[in-house]
C-alpha positions in Angstrom: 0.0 0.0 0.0 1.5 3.4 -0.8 2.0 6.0 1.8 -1.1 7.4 2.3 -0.7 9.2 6.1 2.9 9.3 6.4 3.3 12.8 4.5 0.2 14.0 6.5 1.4 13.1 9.8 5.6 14.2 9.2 3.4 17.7 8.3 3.1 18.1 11.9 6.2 18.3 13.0 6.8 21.5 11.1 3.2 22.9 11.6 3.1 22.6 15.7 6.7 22.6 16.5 8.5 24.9 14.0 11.1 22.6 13.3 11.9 20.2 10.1 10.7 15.8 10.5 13.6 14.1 10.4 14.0 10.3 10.7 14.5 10.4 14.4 11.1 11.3 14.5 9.4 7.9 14.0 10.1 4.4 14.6 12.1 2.6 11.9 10.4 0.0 10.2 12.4 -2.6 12.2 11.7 -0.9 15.4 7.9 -1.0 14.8 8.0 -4.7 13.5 9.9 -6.0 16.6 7.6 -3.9 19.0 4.4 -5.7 17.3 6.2 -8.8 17.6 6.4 -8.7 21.4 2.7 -7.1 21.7 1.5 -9.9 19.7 -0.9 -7.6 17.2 -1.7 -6.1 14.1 -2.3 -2.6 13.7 -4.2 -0.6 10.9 -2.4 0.7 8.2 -2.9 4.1 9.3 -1.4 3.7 13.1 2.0 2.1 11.2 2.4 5.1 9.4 1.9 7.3 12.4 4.5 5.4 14.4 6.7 5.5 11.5 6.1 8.8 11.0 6.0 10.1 14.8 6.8 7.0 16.8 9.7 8.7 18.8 8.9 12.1 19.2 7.6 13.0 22.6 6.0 15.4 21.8 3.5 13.8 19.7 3.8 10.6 21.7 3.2 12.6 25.0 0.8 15.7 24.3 -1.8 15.5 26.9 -2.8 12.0 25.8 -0.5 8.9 25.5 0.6 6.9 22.7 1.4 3.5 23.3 4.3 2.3 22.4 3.9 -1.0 19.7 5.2 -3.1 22.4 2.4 -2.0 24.7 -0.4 -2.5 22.5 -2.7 -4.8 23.5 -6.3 -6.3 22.5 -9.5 -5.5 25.3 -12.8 -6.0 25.0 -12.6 -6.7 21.6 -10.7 -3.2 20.4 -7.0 -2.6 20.1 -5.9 -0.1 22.8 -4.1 2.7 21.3 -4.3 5.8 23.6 -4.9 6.8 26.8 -5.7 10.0 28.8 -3.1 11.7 31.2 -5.7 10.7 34.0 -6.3 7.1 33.2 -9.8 8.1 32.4 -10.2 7.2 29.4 -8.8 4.9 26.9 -8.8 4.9 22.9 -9.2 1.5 20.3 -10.1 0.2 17.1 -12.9 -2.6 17.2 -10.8 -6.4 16.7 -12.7 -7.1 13.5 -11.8 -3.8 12.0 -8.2 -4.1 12.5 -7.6 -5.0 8.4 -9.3 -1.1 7.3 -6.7 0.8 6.7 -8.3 4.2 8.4 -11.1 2.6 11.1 -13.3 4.6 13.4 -11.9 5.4 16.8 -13.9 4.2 20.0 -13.6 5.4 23.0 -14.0 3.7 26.4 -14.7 5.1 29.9 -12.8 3.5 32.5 -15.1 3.9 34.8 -18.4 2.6 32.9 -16.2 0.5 30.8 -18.8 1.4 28.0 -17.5 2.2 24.5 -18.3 4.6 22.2 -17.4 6.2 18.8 -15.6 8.7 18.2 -17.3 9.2 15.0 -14.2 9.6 12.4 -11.1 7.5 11.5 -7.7 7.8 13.5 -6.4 9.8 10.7 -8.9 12.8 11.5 -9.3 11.9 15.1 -5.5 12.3 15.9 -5.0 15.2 13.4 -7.8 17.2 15.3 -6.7 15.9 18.4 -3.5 17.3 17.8 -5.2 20.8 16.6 -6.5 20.7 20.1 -3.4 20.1 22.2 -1.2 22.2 20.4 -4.1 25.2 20.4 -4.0 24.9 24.2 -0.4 25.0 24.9 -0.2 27.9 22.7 -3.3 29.8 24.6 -1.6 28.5 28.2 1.9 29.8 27.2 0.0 33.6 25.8 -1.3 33.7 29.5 
C-alpha cells in the first residue's frame, strides 16, 4: 500500500513545533516490527504510518494523551488499545474485527463505565484534530 498518512502526519512536526521531521522522529520500520512482535498484534495501516512517522517524538507521543508504544499495545474488549488520557480516564481503540481497514473509526472507552463509544471519524482525522486541540491549548496556556 502506498504512503497514504505518512506525508500527513511528518506535516506536523513542522506545523506545531517549527522545526523540520527528520528520521528520528518515528520508529524505523524494524523498530515498529519487533515492538508488534512482542505485543503480539496487528495494527491498521494508518497507526504504522503514524508510528513510523512520529513513533519517537515525545511530543506527539506525550501531548496531553498517550501513545502507546507497539510493544504495549494490547487487544481488550474486543478493540486494540491505542491511547490513553493523562488521568487514566479514558482509553482509545479500534474494534478487533476492523483491525484489516486501513483508516477505522476510533472508539472510545470510559474506565469507569467500561462502556465504548465512537468517536465518529477515522484515526487519521481523530488524531489530526486531536493534535489541533493540544497544540491550540499549549499555545493559549503559554500567551497567559
Amino acid at each position: 500500500m502506498a504512503d497514504m498518512f505518512l506525508e500527513k502526519f511528518r506535516s506536523l512536526v513542522p506545523k506545531y513545533l517549527e522545526d523540520q521531521w527528520n528520521e528520528a522522529d518515528g520508529l524505523t520500520a524494524g523498530e515498529l516490527a519487533d515492538g508488534l512482535v512482542e505485543s503480539k498484534v496487528q495494527i491498521p495501516f494508518v497507526l504504522e504510518e503514524f508510528y513510523l512517522a512520529l513513533g519517537n517524538n515525545d511530543d506527539f507521543m506525550e501531548a496531553y494523551h498517550y501513545f502507546f508504544d507497539p510493544e504495549e499495545l494490547e487487544i481488550d474488549d474486543g478493540y486494540l488499545l491505542f491511547l490513553e488520557d493523562e488521568e487514566e480516564k479514558f482509553v482509545w481503540g479500534f474494534k478487533q474485527s476492523q483491525l484489516e481497514v486501513p483508516d477505522p473509526i476510533v472508539y472510545r472507552r470510559s474506565n469507569a463505565k467500561g462502556n465504548w463509544v465512537s468517536e465518529e471519524g477515522t484515526f487519521s482525522e481523530f488524531t489530526l484534530d486531536m493534535f489541533a486541540w493540544v497544540f491550540e491549548e499549549l499555545a493559549a496556556e503559554l500567551e497567559d
